[in-house]
N, C-alpha and C positions, 0 to 999 in steps of 0.2 A: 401538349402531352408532357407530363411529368414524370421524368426517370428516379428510380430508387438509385442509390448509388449503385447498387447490384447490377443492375440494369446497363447502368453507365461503362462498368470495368467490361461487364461481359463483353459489349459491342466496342469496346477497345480494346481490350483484345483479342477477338477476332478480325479486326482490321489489321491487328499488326501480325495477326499468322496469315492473312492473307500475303500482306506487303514482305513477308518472309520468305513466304513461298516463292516470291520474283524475284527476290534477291539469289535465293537456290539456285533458281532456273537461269538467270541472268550471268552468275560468274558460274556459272556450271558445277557448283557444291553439290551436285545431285543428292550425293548420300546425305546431306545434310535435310535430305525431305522424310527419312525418317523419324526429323521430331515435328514435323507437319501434319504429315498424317497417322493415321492408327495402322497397326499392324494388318489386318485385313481390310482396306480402304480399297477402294472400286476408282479407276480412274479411267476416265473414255474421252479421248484425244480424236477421235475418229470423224469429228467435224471439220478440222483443218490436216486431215491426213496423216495423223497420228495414230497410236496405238491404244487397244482398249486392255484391260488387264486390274489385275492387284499390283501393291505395291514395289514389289520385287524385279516386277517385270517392266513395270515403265520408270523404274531407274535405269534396267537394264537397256532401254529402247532409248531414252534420252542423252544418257551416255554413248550412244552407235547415234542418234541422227541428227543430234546439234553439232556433231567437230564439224561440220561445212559451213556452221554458222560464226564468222569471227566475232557476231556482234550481235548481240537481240536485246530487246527493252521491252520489258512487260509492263505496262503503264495500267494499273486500277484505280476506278472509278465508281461513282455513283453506286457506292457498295449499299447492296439492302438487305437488312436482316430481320428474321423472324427468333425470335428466342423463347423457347418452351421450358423452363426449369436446366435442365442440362440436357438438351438435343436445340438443335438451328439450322437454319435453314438462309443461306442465300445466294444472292443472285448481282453479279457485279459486273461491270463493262471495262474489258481489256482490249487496250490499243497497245500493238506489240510491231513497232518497226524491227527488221530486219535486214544484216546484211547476209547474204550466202557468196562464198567463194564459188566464181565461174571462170576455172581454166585461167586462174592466178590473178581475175579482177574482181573487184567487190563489187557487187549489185547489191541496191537498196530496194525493198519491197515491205508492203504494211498489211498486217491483215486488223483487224476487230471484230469479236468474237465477245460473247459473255461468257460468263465461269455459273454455273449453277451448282449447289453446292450444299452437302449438307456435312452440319459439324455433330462433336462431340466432346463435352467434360468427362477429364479423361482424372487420375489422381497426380498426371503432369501437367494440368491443362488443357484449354479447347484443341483437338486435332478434328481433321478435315476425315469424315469418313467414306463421300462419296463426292468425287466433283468431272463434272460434265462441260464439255466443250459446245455451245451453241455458235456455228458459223453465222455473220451478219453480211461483213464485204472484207473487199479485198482489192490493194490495188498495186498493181508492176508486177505482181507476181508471176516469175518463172512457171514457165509449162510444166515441166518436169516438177515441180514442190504442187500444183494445183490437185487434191482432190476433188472426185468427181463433182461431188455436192458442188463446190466454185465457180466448175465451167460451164454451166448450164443459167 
């Protein structure tokens, strides 16, 4: 398959607002996911126990449920994209080790999870305007961080 250069730029960068977005999440820049996403973006965490909402709100939830987290890595993968003119579409695999504070010792735990995900060309550039959490596995994780979808 032969990419136009157009082609070329668009799926790099969208790889690096993905790889942005982990960088946000990882040193905890949250506000800095408002140049990720679009101002009305759709974000549904509710696979690994998250929060589902617009944008305002699951700043507002990541800022409250990562401080227990001293350490997370959001690691992407096998990114696949669908590119229409200016709307996209994909679909990426995140391995995201974790440590969470338990009663002042560090526990290590890993979950993996895909990011489904659809973007937009924006007059700043591609933003993420809807992205979805699909749960796959999970492994050491605390009782207490396990949603339901997990334990079964």
């Amino acid at each position: 398959m032969t990419l136009s250069l157009q082609a070329i730029s668009d799926r790099l960068e969208l790889e690096d607002l993905l790889h942005a977005y982990t960088d946000c999440i990882d040193t905890k820049s949250f506000d800095g996911l408002r140049d990720i996403f679009t101002e009305d973006a759709h974000v549904d965490y509710s696979a690994t126990g998250g929060a589902v909402g617009d944008l305002e709100s699951t700043i507002r939830f990541l800022k409250e449920a990562l401080t227990i987290f001293p350490a997370t890595q959001h690691m992407m993968g096998n990114i696949r994209l669908k590119i229409t003119d200016d709307i996209a579409t994909g679909r990426s695999i995140c391995l995201n080790p974790m440590c969470v504070d338990m009663d002042g010792r560090q526990e290590q735990f890993f979950l993996g999870f895909w990011y489904e995900d659809e973007f937009v060309r924006t007059p700043k550039g591609w933003r993420i305007t809807r992205r979805r959490q699909v749960a796959s596995w999970q492994f050491n994780t605390p009782d207490f961080l396990l949603p339901s979808s997990l334990t079964h």
